[in-house]
C-alpha positions in Angstrom: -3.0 -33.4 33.6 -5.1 -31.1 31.5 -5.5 -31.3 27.8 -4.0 -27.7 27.3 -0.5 -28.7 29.2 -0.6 -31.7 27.6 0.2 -29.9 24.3 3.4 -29.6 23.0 4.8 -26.0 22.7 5.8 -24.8 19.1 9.2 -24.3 18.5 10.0 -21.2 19.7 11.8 -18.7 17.9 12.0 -15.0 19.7 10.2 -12.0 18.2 12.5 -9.6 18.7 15.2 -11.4 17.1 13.1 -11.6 13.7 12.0 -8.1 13.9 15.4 -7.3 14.7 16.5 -9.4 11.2 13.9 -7.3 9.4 15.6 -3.8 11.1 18.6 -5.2 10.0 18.3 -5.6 6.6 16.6 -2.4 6.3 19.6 -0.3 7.7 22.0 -3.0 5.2 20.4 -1.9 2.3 20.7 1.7 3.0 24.3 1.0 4.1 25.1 -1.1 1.2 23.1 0.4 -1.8 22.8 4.3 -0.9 26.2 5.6 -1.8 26.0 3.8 -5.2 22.6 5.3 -5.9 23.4 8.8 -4.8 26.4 9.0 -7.2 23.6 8.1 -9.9 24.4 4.1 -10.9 22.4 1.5 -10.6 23.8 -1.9 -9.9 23.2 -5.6 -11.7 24.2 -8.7 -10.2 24.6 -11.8 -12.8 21.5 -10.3 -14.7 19.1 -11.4 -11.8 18.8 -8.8 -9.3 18.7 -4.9 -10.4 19.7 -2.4 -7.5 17.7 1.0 -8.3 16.2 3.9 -6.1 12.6 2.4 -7.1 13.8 -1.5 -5.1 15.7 -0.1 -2.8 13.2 2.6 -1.4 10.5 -0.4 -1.1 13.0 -2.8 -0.2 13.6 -0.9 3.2 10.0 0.2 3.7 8.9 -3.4 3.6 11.3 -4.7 5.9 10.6 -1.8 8.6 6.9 -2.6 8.2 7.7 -6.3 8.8 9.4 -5.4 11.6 6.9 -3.7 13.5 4.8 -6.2 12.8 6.6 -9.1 13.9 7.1 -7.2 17.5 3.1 -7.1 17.8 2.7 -10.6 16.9 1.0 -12.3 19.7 1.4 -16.3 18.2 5.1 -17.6 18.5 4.2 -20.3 15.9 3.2 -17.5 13.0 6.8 -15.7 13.8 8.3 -19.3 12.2 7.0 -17.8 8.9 7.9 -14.5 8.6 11.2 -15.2 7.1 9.6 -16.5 3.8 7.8 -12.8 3.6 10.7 -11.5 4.1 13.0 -13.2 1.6 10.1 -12.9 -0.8 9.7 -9.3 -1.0 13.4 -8.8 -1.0 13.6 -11.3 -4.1 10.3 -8.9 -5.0 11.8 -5.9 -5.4 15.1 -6.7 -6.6 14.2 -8.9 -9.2 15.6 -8.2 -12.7 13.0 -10.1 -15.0 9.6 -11.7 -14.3 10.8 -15.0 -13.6 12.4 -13.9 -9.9 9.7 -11.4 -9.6 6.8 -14.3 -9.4 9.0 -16.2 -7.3 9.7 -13.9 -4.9 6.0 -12.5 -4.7 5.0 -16.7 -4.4 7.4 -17.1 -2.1 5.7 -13.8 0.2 2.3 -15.2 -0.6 3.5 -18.3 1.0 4.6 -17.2 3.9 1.9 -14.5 4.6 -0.7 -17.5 4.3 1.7 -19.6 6.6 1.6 -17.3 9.4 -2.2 -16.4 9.1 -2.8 -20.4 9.3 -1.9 -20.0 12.6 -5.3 -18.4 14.2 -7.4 -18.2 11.1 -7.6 -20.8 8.6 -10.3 -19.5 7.0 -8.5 -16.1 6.4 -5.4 -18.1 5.3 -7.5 -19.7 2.7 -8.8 -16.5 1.0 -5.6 -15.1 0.9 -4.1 -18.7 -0.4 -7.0 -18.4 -3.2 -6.0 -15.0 -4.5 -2.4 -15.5 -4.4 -2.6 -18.9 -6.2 -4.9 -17.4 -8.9 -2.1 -14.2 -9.3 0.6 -16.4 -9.6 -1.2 -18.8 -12.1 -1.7 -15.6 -14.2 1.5 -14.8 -13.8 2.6 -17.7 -15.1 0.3 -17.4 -18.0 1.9 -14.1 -18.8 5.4 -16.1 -18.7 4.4 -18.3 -21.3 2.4 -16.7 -23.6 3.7 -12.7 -24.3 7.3 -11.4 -24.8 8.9 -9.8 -21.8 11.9 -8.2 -21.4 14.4 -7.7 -18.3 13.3 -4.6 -15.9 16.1 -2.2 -17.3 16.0 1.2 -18.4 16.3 1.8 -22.2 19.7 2.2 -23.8 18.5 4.1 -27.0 15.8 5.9 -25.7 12.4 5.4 -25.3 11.5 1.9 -26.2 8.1 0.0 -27.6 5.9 0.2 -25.4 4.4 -3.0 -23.6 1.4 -4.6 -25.5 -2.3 -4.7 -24.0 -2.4 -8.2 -23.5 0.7 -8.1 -21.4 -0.6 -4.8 -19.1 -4.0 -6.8 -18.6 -2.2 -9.9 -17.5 -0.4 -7.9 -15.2 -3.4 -5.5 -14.0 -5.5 -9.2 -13.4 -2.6 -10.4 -11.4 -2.8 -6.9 -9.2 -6.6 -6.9 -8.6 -6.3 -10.8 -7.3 -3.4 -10.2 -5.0 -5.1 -6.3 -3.6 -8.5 -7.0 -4.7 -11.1 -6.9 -2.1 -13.7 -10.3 -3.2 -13.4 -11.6 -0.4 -12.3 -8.2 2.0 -8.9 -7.5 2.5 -10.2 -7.6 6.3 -13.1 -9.4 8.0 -13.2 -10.2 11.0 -16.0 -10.6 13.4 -16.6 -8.8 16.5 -15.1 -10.6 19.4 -11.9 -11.4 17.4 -10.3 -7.9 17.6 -8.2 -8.8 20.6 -6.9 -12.2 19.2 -6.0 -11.3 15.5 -5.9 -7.4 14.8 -2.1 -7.8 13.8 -4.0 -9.7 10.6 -4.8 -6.6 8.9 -1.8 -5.2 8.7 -0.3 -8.2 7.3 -2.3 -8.7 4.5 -3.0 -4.9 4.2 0.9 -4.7 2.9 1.0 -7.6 0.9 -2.0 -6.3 -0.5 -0.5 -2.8 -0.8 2.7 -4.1 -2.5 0.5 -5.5 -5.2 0.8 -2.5 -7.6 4.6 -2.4 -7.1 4.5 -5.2 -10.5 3.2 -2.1 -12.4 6.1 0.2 -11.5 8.9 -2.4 -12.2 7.1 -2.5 -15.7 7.6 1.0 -15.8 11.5 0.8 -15.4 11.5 -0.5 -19.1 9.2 0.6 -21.0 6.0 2.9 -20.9 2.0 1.4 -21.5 0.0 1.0 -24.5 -2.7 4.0 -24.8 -4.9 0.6 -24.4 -3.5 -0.6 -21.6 -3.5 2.9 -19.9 -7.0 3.6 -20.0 -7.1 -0.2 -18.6 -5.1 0.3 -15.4 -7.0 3.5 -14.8 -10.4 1.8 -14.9 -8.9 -1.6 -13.1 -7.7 1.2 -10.3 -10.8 2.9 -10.0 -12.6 -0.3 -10.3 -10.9 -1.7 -7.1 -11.4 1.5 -5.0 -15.1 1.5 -5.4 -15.6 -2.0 -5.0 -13.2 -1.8 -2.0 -15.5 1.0 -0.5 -18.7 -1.0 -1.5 -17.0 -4.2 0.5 -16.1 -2.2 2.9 -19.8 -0.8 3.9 -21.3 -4.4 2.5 -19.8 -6.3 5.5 -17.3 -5.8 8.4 -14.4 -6.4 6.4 -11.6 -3.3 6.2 -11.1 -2.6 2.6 -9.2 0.3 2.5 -5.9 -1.3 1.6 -7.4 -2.5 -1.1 -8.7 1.1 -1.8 -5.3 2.1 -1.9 -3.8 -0.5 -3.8 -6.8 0.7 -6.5 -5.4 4.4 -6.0 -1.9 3.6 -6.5 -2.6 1.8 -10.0 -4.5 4.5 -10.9 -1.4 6.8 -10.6 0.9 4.2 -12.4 -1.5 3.6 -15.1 -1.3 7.4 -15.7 2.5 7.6 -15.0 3.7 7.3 -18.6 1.6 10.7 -19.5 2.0 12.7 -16.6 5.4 12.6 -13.7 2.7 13.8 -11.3 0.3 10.8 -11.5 3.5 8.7 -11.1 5.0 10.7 -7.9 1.3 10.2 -6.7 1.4 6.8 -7.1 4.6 6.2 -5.4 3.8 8.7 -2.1 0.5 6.6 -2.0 2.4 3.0 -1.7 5.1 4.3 0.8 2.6 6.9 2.9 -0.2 3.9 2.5 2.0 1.7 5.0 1.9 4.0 7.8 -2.0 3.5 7.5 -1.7 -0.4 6.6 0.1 -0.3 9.9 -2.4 1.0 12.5 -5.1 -0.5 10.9 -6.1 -1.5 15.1 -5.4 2.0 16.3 -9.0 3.0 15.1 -10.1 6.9 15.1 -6.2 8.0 16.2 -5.1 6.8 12.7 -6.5 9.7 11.4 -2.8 11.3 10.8 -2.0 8.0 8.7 -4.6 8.5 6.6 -4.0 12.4 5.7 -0.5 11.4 5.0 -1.7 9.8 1.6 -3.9 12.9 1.0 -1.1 14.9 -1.3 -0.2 11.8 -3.0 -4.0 11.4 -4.2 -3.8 15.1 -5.1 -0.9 14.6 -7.1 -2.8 12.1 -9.3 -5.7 14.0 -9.3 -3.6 17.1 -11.3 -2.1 14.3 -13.6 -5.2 13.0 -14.5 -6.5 16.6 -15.5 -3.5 17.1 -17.2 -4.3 14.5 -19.5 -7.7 14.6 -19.5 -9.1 11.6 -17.4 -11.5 13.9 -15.5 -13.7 11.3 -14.2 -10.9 10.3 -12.3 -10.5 13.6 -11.1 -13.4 14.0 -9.9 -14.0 10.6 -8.0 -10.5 9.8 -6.8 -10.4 12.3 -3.7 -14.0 12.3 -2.5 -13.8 8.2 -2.9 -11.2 8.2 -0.7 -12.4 10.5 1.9 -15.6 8.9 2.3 -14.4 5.7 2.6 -11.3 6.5 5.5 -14.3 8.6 7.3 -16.0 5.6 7.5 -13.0 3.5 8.5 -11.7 5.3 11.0 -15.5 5.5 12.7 -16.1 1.9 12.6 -12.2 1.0 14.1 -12.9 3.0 17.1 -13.0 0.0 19.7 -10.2 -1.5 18.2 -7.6 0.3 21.0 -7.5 -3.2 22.7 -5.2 -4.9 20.3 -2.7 -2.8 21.8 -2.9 -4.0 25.3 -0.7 -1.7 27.8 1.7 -0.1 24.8 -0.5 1.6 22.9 -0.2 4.9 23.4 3.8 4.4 22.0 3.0 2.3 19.5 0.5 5.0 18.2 3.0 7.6 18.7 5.5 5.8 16.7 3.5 5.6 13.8 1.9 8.5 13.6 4.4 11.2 13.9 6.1 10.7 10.9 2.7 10.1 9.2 2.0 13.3 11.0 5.5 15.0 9.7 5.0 13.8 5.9 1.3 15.7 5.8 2.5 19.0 7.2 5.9 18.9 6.0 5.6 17.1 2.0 9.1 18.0 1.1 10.6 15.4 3.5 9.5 12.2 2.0 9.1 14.0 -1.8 12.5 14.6 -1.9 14.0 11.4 -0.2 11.5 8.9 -1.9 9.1 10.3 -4.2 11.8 11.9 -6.5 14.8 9.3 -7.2 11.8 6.7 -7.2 10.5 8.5 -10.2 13.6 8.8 -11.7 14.3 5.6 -11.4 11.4 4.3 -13.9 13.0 6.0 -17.2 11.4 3.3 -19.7 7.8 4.2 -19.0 8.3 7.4 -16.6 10.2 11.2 -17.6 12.4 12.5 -15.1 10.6 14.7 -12.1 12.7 18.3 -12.9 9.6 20.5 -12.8 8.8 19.9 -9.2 11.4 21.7 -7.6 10.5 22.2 -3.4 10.3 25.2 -1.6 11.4 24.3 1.6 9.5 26.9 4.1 7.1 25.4 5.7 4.1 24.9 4.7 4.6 26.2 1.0 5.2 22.3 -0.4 6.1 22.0 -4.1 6.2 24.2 -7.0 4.9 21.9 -9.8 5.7 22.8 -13.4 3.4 21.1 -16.2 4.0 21.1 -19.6 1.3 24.1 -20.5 1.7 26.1 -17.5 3.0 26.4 -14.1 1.0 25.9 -11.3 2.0 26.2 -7.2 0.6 22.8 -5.9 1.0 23.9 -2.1 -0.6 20.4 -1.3 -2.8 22.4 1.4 -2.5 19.8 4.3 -3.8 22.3 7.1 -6.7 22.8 5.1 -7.5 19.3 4.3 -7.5 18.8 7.8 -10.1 21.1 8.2 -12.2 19.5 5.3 -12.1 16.2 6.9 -12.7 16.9 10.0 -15.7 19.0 8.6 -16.7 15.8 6.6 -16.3 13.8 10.0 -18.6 16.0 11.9 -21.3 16.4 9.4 -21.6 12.8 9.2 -21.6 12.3 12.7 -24.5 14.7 13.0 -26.4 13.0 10.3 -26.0 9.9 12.1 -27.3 11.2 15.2 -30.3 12.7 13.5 -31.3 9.4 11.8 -30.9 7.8 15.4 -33.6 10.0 16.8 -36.0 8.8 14.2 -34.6 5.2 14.5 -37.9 2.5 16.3 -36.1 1.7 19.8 -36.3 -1.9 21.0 -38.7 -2.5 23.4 -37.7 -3.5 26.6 -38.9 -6.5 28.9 -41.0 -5.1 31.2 -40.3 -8.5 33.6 -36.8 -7.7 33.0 -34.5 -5.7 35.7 
């Protein structure tokens, strides 16, 4: 009897039973949670879990995500695990103070480094690293700074929350999204084996900055600790791009991470920068999702294009041009390069591929040309519901022909923000081809190997 038969099976537990639990409680929180929210009252249970639009939007986009990516799992043994992500991010987003919210991101931290155990341990050990050294932080916060619960004010605007207790917090962020080591490294000939990886530490990554918007709910940032979170964000995005080109590791969900606190370090200054922020964590998970489709994720990664614009106009708003002026161009170059170096990558979907790409990147597809869809289902009562640190999103009314998008009303003047998808499109794919020829040009001047002249 071989070795390999010899082996004792893992306890099997079925995939589509666990992605089915994931699609489950996705449609129970709508169910359960919706009608309550659309009559404009948020719930409290036993002052430890807060029901808002802001947990339960997240709450159901993580558990869909999870979903998928439990039916692409091809290890029975890492399915075991998902459960902990699952509970943890639910714990996550519903938390009411800081004591559930660091168990229930531990508790997701756990579990994501349980199921990547299972093919990589070295992977499971970077991610354990970073996770242990966000929750010790975490802790340190806990012990050393007042907090308060994550409820709106009752009076009013309230103090807002010190620097030491924003820098704690944007530390914690950059260790869980931050990309020393890459988000995503793996080596040539393990695209096959391990490509649903990525997009499991891509959204744990991604649901990083989510700690930043629960702060939000109570209370707005110190001018200190806003400049902070909008150098911390930018930080991140160029030193995910840098990794990103450095090595073979995907970094562009750290990238986004880096854009999204951006936006929420802005948030308490500008609505747009906030509604930015929040289309760039729920649009980033179509991306974070078909991380293995390669070139044909293009659609996924437009789909975060008008929530980068939105932050873009906040930041010139208030007058953090440098941010302006590096966000978008940041971004593009780095997803150009991404999408060109995952080009081989169609493998990992073995003989479903083409409806696995369909399925996510139609409604990636539908949120770039049509904006007014997911603005006013998630971007809006998400907004609204981070009174503490975040005004109310009333100047952005929709006009809903399409492709007019939103007309965006600052405080000084008004200004139709059409978010122009059709013609980022074309800007991209401009971008794209230049590159391409560039490359092609240096290959000409490229020294060719020389050949064996034995060799047939």
């Amino acid at each position: 009897m071989s070795r390999e038969a010899a082996t004792p099976l893992p306890p099997r537990l079925p995939t589509r039973t666990v992605a089915g639990l994931n699609l489950f409680l996705a449609l129970l929180q709508l169910a359960l949670f919706f009608p309550q929210l659309a009559g404009g009252h948020d719930l409290d249970f036993a002052a430890l879990f807060r029901v808002n639009s802001l947990s339960v939007a997240f709450g159901v986009i993580w558990c869909l995500s999870l979903a998928y990516i439990c039916l692409r799992l091809p290890h029975i043994a890492a399915v075991r695990y998902s459960p902990f992500v699952t509970a943890g991010l639910l714990i996550y987003a519903y938390s009411a103070g800081v004591e559930l919210l660091i168990a229930g991101w531990s508790l997701a931290g756990l579990g994501v480094g349980l199921m990547l155990r299972v093919t990589s341990r070295r992977q499971a050990r970077q991610h354990g690293l970073r996770a242990l050294g966000a929750t010790l932080v975490l802790i340190a916060l806990l012990l050393t700074a007042p907090l308060r619960p994550f409820a709106p004010p009752s009076g009013g605007v309230t103090e807002p929350w010190q620097p030491l207790v924003t820098a704690l917090f944007a530390a914690a962020i950059v260790l869980c999204a931050g990309s020393w080591p890459p988000v995503f490294k793996p080596r040539q000939d393990e695209h096959k084996g391990q490509a649903w990886e990525g997009p499991l530490v891509g959204l744990y990554s991604l649901a990083a900055p989510f700690m930043a918007a629960k702060l939000l709910t109570a209370a707005p940032w110190h001018p200190y600790g806003q400049w902070l979170l909008a150098l911390l964000g930018m930080v991140l995005l160029l030193g995910a791009g840098f990794a990103g080109f450095a090595s073979e590791g995907r970094a562009t969900t750290s990238a986004l991470a880096g854009i999204a606190v951006v936006g929420l370090g802005l948030a308490p200054g500008s609505t747009l920068a906030a509604a930015g922020a929040v289309w760039v964590m729920a649009a980033g998970v179509l991306f974070v999702l078909s991380i293995p489709v390669g070139r044909t994720a293009a659609p996924a990664a437009l789909a975060v294009l008008p929530g980068i614009w939105l932050i873009t106009q906040g930041a010139l708003n208030i007058g953090y041009g440098v941010v302006a002026v590096l966000l978008m161009p940041a971004y593009l170059f780095l997803i150009l390069s991404e999408l060109y170096r995952g080009k081989g990558a169609k493998v990992a979907y073995g003989g479903q591929y083409k409806l696995r790409t369909t399925a996510l990147l139609l409604p990636a597809l539908l949120a770039t040309l049509y904006p007014q869809l997911p603005f006013e289902w998630i971007v809006r009562p998400v907004v609204g519901a981070m009174p503490g640190g975040v005004g109310a999103l009333s100047a952005a009314p929709s006009d809903w022909g399409l492709g007019l998008g939103l007309l965006v009303g600052t405080p000084g003047e008004a200004a139709h923000a059409a978010l122009p998808a059709t013609g980022i499109a074309v800007a991209v794919f401009a971008a794209w081809a230049l590159l391409f020829q560039i490359k092609q040009l240096a290959g000409r001047f490229a020294p060719k190997p020389e050949q064996d002249p034995h060799a047939r």
